[in-house]
py3Dmol code that shows the C-alpha trace and the ligand (Angstrom):
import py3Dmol

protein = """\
ATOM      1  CA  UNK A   1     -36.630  -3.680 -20.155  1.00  0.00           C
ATOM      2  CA  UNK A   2     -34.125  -3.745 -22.522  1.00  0.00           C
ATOM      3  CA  UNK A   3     -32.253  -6.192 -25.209  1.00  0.00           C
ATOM      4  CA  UNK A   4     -29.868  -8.814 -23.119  1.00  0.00           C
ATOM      5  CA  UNK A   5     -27.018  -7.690 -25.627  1.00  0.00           C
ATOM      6  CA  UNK A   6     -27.352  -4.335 -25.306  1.00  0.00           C
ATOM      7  CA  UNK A   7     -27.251  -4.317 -21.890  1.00  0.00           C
ATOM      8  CA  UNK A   8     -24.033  -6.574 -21.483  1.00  0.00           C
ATOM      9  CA  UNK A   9     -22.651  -4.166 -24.458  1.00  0.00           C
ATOM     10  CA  UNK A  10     -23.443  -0.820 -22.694  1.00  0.00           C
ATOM     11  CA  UNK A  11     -22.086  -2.746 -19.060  1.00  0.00           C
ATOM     12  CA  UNK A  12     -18.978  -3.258 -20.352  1.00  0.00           C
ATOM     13  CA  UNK A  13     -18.788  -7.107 -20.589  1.00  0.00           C
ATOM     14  CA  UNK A  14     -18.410  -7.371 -24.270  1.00  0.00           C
ATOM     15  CA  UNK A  15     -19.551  -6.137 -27.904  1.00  0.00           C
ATOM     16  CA  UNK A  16     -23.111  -6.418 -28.751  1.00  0.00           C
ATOM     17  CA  UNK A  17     -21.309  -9.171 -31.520  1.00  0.00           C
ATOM     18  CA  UNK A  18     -19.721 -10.936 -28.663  1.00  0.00           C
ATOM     19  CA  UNK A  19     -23.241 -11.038 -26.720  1.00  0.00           C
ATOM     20  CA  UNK A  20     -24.425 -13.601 -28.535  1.00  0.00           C
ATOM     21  CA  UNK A  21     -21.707 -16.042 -27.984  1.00  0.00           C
ATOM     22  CA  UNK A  22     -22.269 -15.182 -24.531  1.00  0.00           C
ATOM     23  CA  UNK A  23     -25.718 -16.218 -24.819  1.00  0.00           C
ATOM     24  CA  UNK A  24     -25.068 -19.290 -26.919  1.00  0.00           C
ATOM     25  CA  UNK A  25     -22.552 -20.591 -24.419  1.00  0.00           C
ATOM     26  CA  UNK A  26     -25.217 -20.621 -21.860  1.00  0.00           C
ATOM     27  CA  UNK A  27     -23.929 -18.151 -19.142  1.00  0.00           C
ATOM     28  CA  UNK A  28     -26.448 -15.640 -19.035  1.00  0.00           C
ATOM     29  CA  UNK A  29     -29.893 -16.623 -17.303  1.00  0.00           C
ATOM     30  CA  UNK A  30     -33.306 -14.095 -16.975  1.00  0.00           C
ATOM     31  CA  UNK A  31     -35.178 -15.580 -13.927  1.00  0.00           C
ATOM     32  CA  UNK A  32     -33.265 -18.276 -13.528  1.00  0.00           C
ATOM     33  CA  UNK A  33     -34.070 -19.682 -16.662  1.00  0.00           C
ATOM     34  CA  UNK A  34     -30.873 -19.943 -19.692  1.00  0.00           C
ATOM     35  CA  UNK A  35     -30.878 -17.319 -21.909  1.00  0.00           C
ATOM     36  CA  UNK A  36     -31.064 -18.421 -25.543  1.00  0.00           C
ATOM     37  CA  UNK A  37     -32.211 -15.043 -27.572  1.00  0.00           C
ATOM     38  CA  UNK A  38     -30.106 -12.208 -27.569  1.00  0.00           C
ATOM     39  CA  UNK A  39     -32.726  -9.811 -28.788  1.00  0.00           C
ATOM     40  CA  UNK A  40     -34.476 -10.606 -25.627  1.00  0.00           C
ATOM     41  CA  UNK A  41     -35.563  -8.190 -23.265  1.00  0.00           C
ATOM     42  CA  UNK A  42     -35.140  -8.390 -19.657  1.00  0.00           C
ATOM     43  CA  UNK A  43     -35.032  -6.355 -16.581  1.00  0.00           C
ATOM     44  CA  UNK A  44     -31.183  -5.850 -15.610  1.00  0.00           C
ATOM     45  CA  UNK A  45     -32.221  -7.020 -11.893  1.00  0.00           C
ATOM     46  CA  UNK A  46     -33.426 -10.630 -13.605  1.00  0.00           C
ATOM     47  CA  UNK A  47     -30.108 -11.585 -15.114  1.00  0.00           C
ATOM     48  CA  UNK A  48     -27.348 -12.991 -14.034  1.00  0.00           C
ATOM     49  CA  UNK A  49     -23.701 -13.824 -16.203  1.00  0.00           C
ATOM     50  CA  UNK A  50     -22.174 -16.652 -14.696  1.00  0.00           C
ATOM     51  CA  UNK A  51     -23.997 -16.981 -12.145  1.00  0.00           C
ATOM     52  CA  UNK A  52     -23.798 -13.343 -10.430  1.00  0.00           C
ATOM     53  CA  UNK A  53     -25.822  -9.951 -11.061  1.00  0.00           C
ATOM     54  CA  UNK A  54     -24.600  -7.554 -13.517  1.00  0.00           C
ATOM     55  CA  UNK A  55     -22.421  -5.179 -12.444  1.00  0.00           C
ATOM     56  CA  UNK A  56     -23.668  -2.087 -11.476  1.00  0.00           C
ATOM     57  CA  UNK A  57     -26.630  -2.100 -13.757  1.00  0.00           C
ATOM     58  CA  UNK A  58     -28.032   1.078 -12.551  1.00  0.00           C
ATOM     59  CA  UNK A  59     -24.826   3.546 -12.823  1.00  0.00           C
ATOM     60  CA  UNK A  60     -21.642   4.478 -10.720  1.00  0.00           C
ATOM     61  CA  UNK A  61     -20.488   6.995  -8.634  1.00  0.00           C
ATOM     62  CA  UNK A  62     -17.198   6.729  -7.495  1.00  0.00           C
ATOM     63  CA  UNK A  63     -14.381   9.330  -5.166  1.00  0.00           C
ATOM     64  CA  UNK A  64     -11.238   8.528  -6.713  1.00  0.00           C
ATOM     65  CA  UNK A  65      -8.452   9.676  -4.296  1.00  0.00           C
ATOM     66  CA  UNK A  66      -6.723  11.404  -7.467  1.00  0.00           C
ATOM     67  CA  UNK A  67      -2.442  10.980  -7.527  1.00  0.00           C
ATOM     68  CA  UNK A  68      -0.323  12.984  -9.781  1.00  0.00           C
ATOM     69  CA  UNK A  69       0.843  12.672 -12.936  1.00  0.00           C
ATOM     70  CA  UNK A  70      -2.531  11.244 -14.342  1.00  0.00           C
ATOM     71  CA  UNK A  71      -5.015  13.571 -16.431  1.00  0.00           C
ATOM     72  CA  UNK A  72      -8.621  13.424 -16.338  1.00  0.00           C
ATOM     73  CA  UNK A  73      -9.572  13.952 -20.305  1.00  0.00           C
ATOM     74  CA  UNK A  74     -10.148  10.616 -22.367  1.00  0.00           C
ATOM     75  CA  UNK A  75      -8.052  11.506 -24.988  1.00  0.00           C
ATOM     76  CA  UNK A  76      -5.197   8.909 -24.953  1.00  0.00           C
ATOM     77  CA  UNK A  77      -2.971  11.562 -26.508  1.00  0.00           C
ATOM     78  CA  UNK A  78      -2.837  13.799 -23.580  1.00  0.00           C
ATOM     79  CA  UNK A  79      -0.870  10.840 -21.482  1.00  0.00           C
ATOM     80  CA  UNK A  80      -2.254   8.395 -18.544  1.00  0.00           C
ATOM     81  CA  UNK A  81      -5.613   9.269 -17.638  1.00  0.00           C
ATOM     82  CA  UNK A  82      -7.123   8.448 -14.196  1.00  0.00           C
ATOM     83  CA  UNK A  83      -9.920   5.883 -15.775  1.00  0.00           C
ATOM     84  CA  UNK A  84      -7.110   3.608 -15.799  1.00  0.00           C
ATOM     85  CA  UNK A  85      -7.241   3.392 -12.262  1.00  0.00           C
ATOM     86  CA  UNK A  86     -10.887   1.922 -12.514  1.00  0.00           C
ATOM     87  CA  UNK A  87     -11.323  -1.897 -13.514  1.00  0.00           C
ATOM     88  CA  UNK A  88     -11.308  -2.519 -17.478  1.00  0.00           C
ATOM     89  CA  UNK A  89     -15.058  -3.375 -17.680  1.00  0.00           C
ATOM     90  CA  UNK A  90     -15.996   0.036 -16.153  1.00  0.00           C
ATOM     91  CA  UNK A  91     -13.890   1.595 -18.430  1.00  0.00           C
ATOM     92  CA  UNK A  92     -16.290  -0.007 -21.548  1.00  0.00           C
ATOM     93  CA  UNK A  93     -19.399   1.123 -20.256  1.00  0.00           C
ATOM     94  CA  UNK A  94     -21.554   3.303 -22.281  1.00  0.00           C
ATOM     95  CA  UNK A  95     -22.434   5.908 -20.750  1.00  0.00           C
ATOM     96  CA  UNK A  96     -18.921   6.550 -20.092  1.00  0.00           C
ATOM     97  CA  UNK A  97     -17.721   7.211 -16.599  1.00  0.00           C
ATOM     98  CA  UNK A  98     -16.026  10.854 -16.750  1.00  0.00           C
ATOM     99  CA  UNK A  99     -15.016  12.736 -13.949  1.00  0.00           C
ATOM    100  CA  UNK A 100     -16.988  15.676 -12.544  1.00  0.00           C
ATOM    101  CA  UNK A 101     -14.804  18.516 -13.353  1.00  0.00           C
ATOM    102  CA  UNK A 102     -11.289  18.358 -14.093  1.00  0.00           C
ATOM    103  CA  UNK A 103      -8.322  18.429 -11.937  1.00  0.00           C
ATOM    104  CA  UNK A 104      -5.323  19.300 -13.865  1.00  0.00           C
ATOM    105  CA  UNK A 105      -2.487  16.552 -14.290  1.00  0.00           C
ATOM    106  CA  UNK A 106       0.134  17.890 -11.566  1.00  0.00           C
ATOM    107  CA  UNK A 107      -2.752  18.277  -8.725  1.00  0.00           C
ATOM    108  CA  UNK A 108      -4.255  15.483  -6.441  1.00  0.00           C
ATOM    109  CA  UNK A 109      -7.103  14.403  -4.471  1.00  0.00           C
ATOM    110  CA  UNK A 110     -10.872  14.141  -4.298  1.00  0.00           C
ATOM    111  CA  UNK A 111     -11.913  13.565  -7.813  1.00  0.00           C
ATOM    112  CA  UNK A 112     -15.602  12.274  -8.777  1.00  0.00           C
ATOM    113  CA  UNK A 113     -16.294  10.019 -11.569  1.00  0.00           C
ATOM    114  CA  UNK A 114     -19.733   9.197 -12.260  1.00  0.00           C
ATOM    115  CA  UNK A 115     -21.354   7.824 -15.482  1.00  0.00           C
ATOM    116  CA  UNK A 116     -24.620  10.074 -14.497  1.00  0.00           C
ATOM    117  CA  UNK A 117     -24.503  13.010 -17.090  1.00  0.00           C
ATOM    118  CA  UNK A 118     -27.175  14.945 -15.411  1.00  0.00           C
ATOM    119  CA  UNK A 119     -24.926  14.847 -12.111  1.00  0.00           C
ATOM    120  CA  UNK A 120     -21.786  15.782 -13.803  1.00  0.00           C
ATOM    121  CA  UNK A 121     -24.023  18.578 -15.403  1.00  0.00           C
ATOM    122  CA  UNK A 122     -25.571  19.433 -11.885  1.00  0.00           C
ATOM    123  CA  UNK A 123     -22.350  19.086  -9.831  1.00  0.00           C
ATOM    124  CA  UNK A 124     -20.010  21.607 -12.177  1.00  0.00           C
ATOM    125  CA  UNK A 125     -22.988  24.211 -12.942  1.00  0.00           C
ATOM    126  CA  UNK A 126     -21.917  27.127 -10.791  1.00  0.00           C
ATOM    127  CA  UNK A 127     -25.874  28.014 -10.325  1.00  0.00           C
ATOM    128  CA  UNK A 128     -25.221  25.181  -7.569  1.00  0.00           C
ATOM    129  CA  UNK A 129     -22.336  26.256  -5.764  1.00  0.00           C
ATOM    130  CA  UNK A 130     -20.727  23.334  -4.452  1.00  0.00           C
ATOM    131  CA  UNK A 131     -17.591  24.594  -2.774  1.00  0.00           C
ATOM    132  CA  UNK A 132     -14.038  22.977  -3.250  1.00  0.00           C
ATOM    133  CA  UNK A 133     -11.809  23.196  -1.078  1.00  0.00           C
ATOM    134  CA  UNK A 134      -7.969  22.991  -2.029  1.00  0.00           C
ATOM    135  CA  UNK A 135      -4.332  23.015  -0.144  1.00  0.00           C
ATOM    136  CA  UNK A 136      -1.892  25.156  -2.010  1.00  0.00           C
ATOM    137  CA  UNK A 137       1.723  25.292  -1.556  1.00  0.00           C
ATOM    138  CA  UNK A 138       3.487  28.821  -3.128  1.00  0.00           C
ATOM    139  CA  UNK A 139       7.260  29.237  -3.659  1.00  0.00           C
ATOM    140  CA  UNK A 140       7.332  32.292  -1.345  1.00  0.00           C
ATOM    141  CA  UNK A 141       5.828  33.367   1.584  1.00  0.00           C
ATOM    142  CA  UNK A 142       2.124  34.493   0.980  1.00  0.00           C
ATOM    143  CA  UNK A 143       1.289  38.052   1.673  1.00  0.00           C
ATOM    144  CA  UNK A 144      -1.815  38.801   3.858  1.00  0.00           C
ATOM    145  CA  UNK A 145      -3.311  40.878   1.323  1.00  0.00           C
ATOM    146  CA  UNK A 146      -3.969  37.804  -1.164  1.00  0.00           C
ATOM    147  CA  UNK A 147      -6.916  36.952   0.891  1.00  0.00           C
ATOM    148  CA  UNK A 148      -9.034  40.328   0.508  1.00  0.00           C
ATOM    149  CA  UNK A 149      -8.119  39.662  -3.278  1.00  0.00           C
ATOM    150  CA  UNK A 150      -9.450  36.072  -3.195  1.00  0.00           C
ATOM    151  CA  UNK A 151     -12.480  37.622  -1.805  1.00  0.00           C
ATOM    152  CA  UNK A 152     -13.023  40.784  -3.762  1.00  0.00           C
ATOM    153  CA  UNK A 153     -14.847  38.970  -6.844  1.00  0.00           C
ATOM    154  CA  UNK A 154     -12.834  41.213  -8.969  1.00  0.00           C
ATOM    155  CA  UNK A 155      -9.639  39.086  -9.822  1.00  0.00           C
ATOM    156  CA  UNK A 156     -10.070  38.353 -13.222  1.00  0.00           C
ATOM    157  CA  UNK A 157      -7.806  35.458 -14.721  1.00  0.00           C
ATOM    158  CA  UNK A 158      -4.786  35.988 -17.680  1.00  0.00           C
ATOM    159  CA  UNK A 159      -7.078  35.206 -20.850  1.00  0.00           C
ATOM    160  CA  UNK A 160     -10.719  36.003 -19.796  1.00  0.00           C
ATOM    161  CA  UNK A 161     -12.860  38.947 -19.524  1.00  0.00           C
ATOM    162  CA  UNK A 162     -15.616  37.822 -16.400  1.00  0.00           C
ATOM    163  CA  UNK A 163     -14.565  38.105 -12.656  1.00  0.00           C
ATOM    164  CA  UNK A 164     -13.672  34.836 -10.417  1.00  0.00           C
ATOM    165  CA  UNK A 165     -16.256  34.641  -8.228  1.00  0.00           C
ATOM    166  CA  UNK A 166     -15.401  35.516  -4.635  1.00  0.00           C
ATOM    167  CA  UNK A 167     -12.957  32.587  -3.544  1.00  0.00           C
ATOM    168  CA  UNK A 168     -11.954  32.444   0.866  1.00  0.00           C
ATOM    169  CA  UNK A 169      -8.357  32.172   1.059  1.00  0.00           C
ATOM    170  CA  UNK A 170      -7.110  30.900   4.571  1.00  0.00           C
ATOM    171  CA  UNK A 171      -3.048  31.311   5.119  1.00  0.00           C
ATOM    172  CA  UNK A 172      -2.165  28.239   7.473  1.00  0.00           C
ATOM    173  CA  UNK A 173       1.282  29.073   7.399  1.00  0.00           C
ATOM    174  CA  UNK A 174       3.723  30.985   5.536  1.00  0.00           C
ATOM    175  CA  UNK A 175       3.861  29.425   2.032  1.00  0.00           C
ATOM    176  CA  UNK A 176       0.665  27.213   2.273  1.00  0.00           C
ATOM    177  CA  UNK A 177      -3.002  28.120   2.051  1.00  0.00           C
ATOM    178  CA  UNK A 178      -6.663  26.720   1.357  1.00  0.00           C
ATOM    179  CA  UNK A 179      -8.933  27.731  -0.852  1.00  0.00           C
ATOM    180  CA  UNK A 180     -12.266  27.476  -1.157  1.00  0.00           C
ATOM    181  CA  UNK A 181     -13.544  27.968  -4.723  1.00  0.00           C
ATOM    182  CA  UNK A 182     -17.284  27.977  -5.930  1.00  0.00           C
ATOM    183  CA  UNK A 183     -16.458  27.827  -9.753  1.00  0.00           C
ATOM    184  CA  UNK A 184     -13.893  25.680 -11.477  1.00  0.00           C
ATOM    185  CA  UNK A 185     -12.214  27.706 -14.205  1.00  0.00           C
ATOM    186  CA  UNK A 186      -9.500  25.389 -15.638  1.00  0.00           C
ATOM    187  CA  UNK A 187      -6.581  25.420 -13.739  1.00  0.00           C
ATOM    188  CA  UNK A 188      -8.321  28.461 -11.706  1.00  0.00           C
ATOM    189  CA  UNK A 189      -6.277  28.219  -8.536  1.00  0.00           C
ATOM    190  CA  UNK A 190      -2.887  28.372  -9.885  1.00  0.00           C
ATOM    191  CA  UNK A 191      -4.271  31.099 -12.178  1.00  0.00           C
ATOM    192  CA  UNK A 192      -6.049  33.249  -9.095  1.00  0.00           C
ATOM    193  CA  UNK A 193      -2.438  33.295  -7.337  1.00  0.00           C
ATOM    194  CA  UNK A 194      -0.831  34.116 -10.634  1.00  0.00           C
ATOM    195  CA  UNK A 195      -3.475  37.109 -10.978  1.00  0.00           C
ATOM    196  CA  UNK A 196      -3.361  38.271  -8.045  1.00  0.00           C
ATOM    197  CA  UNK A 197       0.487  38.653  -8.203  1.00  0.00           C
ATOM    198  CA  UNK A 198       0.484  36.317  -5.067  1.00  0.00           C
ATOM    199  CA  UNK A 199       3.165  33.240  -5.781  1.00  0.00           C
ATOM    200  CA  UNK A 200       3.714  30.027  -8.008  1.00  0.00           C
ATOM    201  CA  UNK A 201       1.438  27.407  -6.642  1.00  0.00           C
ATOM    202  CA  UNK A 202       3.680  23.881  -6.411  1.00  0.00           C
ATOM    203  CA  UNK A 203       1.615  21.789  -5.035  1.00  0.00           C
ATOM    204  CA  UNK A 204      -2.054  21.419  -5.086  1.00  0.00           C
ATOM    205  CA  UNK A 205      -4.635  18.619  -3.781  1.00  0.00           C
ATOM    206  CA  UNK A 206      -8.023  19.224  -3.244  1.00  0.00           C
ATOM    207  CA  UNK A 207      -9.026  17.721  -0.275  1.00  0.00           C
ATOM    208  CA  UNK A 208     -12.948  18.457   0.131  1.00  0.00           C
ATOM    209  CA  UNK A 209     -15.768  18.258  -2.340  1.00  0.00           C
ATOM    210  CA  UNK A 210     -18.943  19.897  -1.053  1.00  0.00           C
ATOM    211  CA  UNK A 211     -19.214  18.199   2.245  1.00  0.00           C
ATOM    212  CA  UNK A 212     -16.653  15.269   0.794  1.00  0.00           C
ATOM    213  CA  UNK A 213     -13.948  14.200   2.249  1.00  0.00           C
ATOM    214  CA  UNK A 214     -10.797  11.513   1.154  1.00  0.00           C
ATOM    215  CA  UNK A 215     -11.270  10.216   4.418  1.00  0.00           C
ATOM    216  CA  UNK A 216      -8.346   7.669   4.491  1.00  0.00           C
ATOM    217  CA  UNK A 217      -8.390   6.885   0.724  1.00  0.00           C
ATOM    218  CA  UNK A 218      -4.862   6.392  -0.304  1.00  0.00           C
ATOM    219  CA  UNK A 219      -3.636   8.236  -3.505  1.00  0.00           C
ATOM    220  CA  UNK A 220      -5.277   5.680  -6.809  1.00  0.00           C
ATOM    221  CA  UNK A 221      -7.647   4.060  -4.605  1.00  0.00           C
ATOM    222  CA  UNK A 222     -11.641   5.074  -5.085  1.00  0.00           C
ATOM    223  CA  UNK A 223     -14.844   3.911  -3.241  1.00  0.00           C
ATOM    224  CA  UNK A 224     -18.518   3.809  -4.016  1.00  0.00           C
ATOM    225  CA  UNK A 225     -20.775   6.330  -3.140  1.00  0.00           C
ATOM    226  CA  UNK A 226     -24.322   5.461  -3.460  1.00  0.00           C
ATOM    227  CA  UNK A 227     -26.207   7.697  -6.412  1.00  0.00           C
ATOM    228  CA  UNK A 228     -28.349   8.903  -4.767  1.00  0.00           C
ATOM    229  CA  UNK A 229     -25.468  10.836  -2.608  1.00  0.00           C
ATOM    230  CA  UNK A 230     -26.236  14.272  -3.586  1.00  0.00           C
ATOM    231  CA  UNK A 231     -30.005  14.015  -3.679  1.00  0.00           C
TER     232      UNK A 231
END
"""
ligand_1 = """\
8
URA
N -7.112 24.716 -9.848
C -6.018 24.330 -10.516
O -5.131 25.113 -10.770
N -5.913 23.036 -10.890
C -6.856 22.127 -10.605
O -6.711 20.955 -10.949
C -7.994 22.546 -9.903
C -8.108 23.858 -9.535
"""
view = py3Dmol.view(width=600, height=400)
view.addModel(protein, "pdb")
view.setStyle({"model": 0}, {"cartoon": {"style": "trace"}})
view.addModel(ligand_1, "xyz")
view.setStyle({"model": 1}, {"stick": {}})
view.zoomTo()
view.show()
């Protein structure tokens, strides 16, 4: 149970302040019954605003088919940032929906957001693993020899001291590859070709996530996945 405006506050539909106009004006009922005490405490399943349920009461999780030119930090300073895609009263929740892991501003595709801190925690730990899978494009042709490198687990990146984890490298034809990473280094795969001597990487777009897939998302558009997704 918890207080009717902190709930609507930490949902996104307006400041704790705000709450209690909401309140007075009559749209929010617990059980059917009219609110009238904003302290109040309530189950989120008992109240409706307007009429309907609250909006996601128990948390989000969310593939976001990723397009380019958007960044996935908060900070406004570092230009457009993919929550913008999302509808403004996700974008006032508290907890905040982030995305798990980062892809960097000039790649695309499958992106998780999630407002489940132990999932972002559990997701981007490499203890777990969860392979990514990503389609690179090079400005030359990509020698056969970048894949044993991928795979040696001793390319280390410009800047850091520990090893990138063994990473498969599959050529599907001369300038393009995909690569499977376990870790998520920031901007590790243009940084692996760059290491390994191997090619400039212009375009990148992850298309898997563990078993995840875009499916037929279109570049900005996201569904629901239920939270429970990953176990
Ligand atoms: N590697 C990169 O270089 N950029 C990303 O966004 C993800 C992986």
């Amino acid at each position: 149970m918890r207080r009717l405006d902190q709930l609507l506050a930490n949902l996104g539909y307006c400041s704790r302040r705000e709450a209690r106009d909401w309140v007075a004006s009559g749209a929010v009922t617990v059980r059917g019954a009219v609110a009238d005490d904003v302290s109040a405490k309530a189950n989120s399943a008992d109240i409706r605003v307007d009429g309907a349920p609250l909006d996601h009461p128990d948390g989000l999780l969310l593939v976001l088919h990723k397009p380019l030119g958007l960044v996935c930090s908060h900070e406004l300073r570092e230009g457009p940032n993919v929550y913008s895609l999302l509808p403004a009263r996700w974008r006032r929740r508290n907890p905040i929906v982030t995305s798990v892991g980062r892809l960097d501003k000039d790649t695309s595709g499958l992106l998780l957001l999630t407002d489940q801190s132990a999932l972002v925690h559990r997701l981007t730990s490499p203890k777990h693993k969860v392979p990514k899978i990503y389609r690179a494009t090079g400005d030359r042709d990509l020698a056969p020899e970048l894949v044993a490198r991928f795979a040696s687990g001793t390319l280390t990146l410009d800047g850091e001291t520990a090893p990138c984890a063994p990473a498969e490298l599959k050529i599907i034809s001369p300038r393009e590859a995909k690569v499977t990473l376990t870790e998520g280094k920031y901007h590790q795969v243009r940084r692996m070709f760059a290491a390994a001597g191997g090619a400039t990487v212009l375009t990148l777009h992850r298309e898997k996530f563990g078993a995840l897939e875009l499916d037929d998302l279109a570049p900005g558009a996201w569904r629901e996945l239920p939270l429970d997704y990953f176990g």
